[in-house]
C-alpha positions as CSV (number, residue, x, y, z in Angstrom):
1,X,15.9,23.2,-79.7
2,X,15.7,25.2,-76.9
3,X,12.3,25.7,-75.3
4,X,11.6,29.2,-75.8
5,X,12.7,29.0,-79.5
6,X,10.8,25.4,-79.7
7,X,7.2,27.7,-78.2
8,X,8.0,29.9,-80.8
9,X,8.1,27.8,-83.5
10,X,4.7,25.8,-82.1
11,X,3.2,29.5,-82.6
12,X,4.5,30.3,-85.8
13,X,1.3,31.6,-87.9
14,X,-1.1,30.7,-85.3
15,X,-4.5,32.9,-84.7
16,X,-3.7,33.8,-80.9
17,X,-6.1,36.4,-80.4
18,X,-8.8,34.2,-82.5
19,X,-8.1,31.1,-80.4
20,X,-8.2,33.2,-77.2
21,X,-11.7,34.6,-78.2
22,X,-13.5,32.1,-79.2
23,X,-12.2,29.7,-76.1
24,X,-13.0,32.4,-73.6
25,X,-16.6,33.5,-75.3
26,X,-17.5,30.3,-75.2
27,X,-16.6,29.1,-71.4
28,X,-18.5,31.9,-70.4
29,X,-21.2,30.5,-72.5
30,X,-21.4,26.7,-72.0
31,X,-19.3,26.8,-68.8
32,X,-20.8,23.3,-66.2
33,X,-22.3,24.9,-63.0
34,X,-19.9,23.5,-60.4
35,X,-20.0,24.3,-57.0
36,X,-16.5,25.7,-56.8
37,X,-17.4,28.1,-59.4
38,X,-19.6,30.0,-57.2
39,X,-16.9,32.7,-56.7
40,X,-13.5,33.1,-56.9
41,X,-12.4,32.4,-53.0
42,X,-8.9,31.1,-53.3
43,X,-9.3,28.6,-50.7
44,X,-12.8,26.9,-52.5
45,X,-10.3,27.0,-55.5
46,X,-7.8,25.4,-53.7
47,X,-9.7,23.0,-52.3
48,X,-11.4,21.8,-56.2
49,X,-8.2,22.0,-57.4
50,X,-6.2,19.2,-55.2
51,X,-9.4,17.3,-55.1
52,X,-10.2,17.3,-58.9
53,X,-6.4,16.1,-59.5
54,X,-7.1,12.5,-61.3
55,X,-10.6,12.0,-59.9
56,X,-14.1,12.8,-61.8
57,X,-15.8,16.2,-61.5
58,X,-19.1,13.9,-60.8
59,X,-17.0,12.3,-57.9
60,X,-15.6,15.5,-56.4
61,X,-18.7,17.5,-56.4
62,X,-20.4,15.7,-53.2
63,X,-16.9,15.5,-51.9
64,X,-16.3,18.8,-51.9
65,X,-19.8,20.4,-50.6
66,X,-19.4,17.9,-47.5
67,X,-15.7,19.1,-47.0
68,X,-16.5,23.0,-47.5
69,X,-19.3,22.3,-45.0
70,X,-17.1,21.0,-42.0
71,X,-14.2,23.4,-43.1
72,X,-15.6,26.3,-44.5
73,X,-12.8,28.4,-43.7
74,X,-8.3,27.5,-43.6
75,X,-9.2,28.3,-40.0
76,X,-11.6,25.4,-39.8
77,X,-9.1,22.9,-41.3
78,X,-5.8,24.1,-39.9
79,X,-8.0,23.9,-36.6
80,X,-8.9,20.2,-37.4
81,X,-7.9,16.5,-36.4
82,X,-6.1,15.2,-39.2
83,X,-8.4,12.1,-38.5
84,X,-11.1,13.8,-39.3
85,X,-10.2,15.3,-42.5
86,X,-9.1,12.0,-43.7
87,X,-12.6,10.9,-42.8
88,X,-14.4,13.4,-44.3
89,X,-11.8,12.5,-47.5
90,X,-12.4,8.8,-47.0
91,X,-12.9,7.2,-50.7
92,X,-11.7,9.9,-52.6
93,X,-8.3,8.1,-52.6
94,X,-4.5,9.9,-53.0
95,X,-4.8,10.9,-49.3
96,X,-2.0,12.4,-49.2
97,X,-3.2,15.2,-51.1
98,X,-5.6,15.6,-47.7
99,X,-2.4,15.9,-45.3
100,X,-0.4,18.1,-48.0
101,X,-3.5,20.3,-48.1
102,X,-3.8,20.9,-44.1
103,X,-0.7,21.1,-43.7
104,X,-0.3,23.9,-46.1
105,X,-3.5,25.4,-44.7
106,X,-1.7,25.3,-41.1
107,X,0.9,27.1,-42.2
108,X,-1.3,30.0,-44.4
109,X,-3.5,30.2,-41.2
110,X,-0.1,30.7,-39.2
111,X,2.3,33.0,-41.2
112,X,-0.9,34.8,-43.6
113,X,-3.1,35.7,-41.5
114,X,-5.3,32.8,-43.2
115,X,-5.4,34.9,-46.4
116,X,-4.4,32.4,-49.4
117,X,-0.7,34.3,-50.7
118,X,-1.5,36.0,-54.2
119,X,2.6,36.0,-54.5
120,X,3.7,33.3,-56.9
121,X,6.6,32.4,-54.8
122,X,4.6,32.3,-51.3
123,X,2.3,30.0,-52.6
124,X,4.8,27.9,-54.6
125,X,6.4,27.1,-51.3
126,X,3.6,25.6,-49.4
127,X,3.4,21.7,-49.2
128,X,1.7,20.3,-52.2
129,X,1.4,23.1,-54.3
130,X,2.7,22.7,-57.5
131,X,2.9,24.1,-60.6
132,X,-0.3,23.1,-61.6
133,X,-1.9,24.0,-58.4
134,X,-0.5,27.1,-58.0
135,X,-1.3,28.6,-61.8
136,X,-5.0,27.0,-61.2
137,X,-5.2,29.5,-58.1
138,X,-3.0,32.5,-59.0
139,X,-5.3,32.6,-62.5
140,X,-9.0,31.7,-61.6
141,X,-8.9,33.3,-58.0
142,X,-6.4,36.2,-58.5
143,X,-6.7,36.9,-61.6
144,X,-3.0,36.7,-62.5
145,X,-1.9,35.4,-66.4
146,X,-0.1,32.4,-64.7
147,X,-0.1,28.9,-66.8
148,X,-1.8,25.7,-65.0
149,X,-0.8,23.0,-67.2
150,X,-2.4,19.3,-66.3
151,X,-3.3,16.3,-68.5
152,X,-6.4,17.8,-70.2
153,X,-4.8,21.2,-70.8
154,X,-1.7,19.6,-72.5
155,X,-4.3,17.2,-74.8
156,X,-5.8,19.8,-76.0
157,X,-3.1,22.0,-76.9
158,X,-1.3,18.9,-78.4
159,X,-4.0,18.8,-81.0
160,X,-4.4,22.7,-81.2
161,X,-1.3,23.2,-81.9
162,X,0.4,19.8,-83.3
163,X,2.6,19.3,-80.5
164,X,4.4,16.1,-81.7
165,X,6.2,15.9,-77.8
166,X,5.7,12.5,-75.5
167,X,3.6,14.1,-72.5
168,X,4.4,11.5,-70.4
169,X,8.0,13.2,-69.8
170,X,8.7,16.2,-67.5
171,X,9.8,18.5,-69.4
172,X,7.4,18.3,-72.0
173,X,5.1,19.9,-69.4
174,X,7.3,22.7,-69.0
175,X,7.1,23.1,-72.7
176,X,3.1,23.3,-72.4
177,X,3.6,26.0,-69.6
178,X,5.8,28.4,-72.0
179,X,2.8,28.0,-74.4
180,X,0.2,29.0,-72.1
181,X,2.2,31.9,-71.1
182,X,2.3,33.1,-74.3
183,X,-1.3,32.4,-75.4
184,X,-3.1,33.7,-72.1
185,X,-5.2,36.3,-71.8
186,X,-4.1,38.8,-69.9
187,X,-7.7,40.4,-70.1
188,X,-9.1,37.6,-68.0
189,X,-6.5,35.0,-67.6
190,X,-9.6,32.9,-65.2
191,X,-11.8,31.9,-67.9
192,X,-8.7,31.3,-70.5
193,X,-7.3,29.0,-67.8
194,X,-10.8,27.3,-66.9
195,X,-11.7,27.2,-70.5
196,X,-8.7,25.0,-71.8
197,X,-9.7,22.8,-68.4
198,X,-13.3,22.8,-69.7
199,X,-12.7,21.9,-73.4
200,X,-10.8,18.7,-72.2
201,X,-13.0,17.7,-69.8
202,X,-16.0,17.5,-71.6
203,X,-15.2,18.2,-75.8
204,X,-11.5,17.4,-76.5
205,X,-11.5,14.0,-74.8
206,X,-9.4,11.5,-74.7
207,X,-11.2,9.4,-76.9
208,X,-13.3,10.1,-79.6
209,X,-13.2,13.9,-79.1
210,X,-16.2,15.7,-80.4
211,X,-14.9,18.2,-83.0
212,X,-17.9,19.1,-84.7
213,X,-18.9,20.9,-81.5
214,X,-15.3,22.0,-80.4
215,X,-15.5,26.0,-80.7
216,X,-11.7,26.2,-81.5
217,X,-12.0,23.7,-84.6
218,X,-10.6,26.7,-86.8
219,X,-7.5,26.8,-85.4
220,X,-6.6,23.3,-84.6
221,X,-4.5,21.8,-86.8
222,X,-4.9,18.6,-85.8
223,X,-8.5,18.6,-86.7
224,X,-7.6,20.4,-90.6
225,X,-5.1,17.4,-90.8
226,X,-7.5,14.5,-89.0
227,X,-5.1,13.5,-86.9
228,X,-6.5,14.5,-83.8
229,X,-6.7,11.1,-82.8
230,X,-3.2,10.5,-82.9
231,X,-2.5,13.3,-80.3
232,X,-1.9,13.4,-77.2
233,X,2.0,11.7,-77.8
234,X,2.0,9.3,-74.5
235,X,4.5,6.6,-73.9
236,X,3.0,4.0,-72.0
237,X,3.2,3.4,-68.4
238,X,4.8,0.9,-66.2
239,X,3.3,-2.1,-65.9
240,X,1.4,-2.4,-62.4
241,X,2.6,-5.0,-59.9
242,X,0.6,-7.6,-58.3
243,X,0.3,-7.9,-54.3
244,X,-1.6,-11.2,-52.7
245,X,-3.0,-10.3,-49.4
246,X,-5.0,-12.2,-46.8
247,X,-7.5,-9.7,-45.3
248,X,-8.8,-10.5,-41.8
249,X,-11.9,-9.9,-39.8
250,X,-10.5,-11.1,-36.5
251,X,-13.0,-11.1,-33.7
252,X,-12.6,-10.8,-29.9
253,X,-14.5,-13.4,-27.6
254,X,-17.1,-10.1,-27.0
255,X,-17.5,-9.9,-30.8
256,X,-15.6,-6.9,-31.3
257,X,-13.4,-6.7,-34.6
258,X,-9.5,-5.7,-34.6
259,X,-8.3,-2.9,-36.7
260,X,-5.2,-1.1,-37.1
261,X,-4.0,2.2,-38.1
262,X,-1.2,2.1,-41.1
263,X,1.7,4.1,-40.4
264,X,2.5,7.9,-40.6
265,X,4.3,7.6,-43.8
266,X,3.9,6.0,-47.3
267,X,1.3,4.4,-49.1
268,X,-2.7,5.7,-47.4
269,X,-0.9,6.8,-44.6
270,X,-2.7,7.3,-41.3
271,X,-5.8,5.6,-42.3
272,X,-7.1,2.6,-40.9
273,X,-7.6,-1.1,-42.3
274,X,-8.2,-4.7,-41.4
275,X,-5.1,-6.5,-40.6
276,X,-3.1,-7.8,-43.7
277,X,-1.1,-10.6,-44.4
278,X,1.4,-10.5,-47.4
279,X,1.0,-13.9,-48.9
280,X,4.5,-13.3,-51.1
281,X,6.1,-14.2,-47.4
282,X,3.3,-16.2,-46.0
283,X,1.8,-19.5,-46.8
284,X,-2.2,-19.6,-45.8
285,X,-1.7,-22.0,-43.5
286,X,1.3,-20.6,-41.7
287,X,-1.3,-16.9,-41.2
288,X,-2.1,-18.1,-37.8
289,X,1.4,-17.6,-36.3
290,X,2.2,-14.8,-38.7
291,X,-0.8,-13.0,-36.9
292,X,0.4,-14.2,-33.7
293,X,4.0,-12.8,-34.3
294,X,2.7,-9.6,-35.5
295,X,-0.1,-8.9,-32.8
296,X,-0.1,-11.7,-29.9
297,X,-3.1,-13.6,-30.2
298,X,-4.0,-16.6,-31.6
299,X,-6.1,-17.5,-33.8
300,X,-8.6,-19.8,-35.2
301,X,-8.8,-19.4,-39.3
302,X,-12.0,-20.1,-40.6
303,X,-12.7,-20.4,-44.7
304,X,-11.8,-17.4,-47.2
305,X,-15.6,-16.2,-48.0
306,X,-14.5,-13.7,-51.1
307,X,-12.0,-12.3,-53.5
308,X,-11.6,-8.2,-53.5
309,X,-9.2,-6.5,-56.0
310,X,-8.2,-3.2,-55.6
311,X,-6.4,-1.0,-58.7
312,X,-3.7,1.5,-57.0
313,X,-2.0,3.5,-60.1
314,X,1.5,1.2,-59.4
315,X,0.3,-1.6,-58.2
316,X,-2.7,-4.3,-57.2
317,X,-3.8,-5.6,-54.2
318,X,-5.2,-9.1,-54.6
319,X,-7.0,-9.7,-51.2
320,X,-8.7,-12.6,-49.9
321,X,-11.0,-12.2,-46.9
322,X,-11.4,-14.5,-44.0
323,X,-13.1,-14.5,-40.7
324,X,-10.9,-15.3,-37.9
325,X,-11.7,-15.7,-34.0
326,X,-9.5,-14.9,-30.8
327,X,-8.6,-18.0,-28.7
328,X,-6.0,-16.1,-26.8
329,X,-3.2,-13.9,-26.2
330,X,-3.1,-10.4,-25.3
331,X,-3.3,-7.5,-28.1
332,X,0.4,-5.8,-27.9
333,X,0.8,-3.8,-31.1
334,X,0.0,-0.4,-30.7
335,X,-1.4,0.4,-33.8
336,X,-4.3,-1.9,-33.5
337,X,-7.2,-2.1,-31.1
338,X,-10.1,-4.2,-31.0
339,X,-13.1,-2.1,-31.5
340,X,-17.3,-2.8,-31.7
341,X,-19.0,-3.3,-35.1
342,X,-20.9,0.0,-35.1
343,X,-17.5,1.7,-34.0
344,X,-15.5,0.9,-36.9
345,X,-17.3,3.2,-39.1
346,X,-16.1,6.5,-37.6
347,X,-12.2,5.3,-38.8
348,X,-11.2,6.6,-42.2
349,X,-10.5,3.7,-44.1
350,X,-9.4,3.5,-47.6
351,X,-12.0,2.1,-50.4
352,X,-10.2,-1.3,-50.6
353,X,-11.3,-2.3,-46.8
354,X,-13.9,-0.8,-47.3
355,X,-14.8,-3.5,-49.7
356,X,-13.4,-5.9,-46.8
357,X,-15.9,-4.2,-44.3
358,X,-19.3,-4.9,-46.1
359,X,-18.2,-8.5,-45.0
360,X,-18.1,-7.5,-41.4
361,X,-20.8,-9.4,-39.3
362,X,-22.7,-7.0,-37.6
């Protein structure tokens, strides 16, 4: 079935202007008082938006006041060292949504004037903003009846609307987006859009959603059939895969600690981290001359002193930490430097060596 006859069919003999009502009535009623909320700028929008995508609104709220603070403007970021946006993003993890954002603030500042584009296809084009991203801004700051379809948006209308399609696939999304465009209000498209987000986040759940309270429950036919557990449709991920790693806290004869920055590209790219030894290649006992190989010194190993696991969405880093000390050599990778114990703390590092850096002995 095509998609537009497929939408069609999903709306067959449903309530739209009911469903729209009583969603949008009662955002404006019950609606959390967030800090991006406050108005409708389309940069604090933009700025919730990427950093809300698969992290807690409890999470992203401090985040985002601190970031708003040293950036209060596109200005202010496009103006910034990428090392310090990554700081001030330090722990909020998927930092490349922090470079994609500057990046496309950089180029706003440069060919807008610093004025957020209001045209669909302008803002589709700059780096990171995607569907998702683009409907969130277009609709809550702009006003415009454009969909923003993410995971809690497609829950709930999965259940509204007994949407038997896996949305793990792609283009079941684009499914969910010819829904919303047909069921948006065109009256005030920002609290439709911000409503459906709202209902997911904190009464259509995941688990155990809270029907009894749900202010659509007339129109979901998932509810009238109790099956509203059963939706979402969601084919299971694929399995994570395991990484051993020897984390080191190498220290200099003047008790300073090595560090290194990770490269430009990839996985937490830029940020910087204790060195790493992949023990899939590298037997513990062989780390010494691995380290040597990789940076020029040698080393004495001392004992591991603890275990820290860190939960990436495709993979696992199983890390063992162990002090190490400098005997000699000369440092000759350019990435890394030896810096002092209080230094190491104005670095961005990620939240796994972070866990490696409470170990640190200052």
């Amino acid at each position: 079935m095509k998609k537009q006859d497929k939408v069609q069919f999903l709306l067959e003999n449903f309530n739209r202007q009911a469903f729209r009502n009583q969603l949008i009535d009662w955002f404006k009623r019950e609606q959390r008082n967030l800090p991006w909320r406050e108005n409708q700028d389309p940069y604090r929008v933009w700025v919730s938006e990427i950093m809300l995508q698969q992290t807690r609104v409890d999470t992203v709220i401090p985040y985002f006041n601190n970031f708003l603070t040293k950036f209060p403007t596109p200005k202010a970021l496009a103006e910034a060292e990428e090392q310090e946006v990554l700081k001030a993003w330090e722990g909020l993890g998927y930092y490349s949504r922090a470079r994609n954002l500057q990046n496309a603030v950089r180029e706003v500042v440069e060919n807008y004037g610093g004025i957020v584009p209001e045209d669909k296809e302008e803002l589709g084009q700059l780096k990171g903003v995607g569907p998702y991203t683009k409907g969130a801004i277009l609709s809550i700051a702009y006003d415009q009846p454009e969909p923003a379809v993410d995971g809690n948006v497609m829950r709930v209308l999965s259940r509204i609307l007994d949407v038997e399609d896996d949305i793990a696939k792609a283009k079941t999304r684009i499914l969910f987006e010819g829904l919303v465009e047909e069921l948006i209000s065109t009256e005030d498209p920002s609290s439709f859009n911000q409503g459906l987000m709202e209902l997911g986040a904190i009464v259509c759940t995941p688990k155990s959603p809270s029907c009894l309270l749900c202010p659509v429950q007339s129109e979901c036919r998932a509810f009238h059939q109790g099956i509203e557990t059963e939706r979402p449709i969601k084919s299971s991920k694929k399995k994570q895969r395991k990484q051993p790693y020897a984390a080191l806290l190498i220290e200099d004869t003047e008790g300073n600690v090595l560090i290194e920055k990770r490269p430009d590209q990839g996985l937490l790219a830029s940020l910087w981290q204790y060195p790493m030894v992949p023990l899939t290649d590298v037997d513990k006992k062989d780390i010494p001359s691995y380290v040597y190989g990789e940076y020029g010194v040698e080393i004495e190993l001392g004992h591991g002193i603890d275990r820290v696991r860190h939960v990436f969405s495709h993979l696992i880093w199983d890390m063992e930490i162990y002090y190490a000390k400098v005997r000699k050599g000369s440092l000759d990778r350019k990435s890394a430097k030896f810096v002092s114990p209080s230094e190491v703390t104005s670095y961005p590092f990620p939240v796994s060596h972070q866990k490696v850096h409470k170990h640190l002995r200052l």
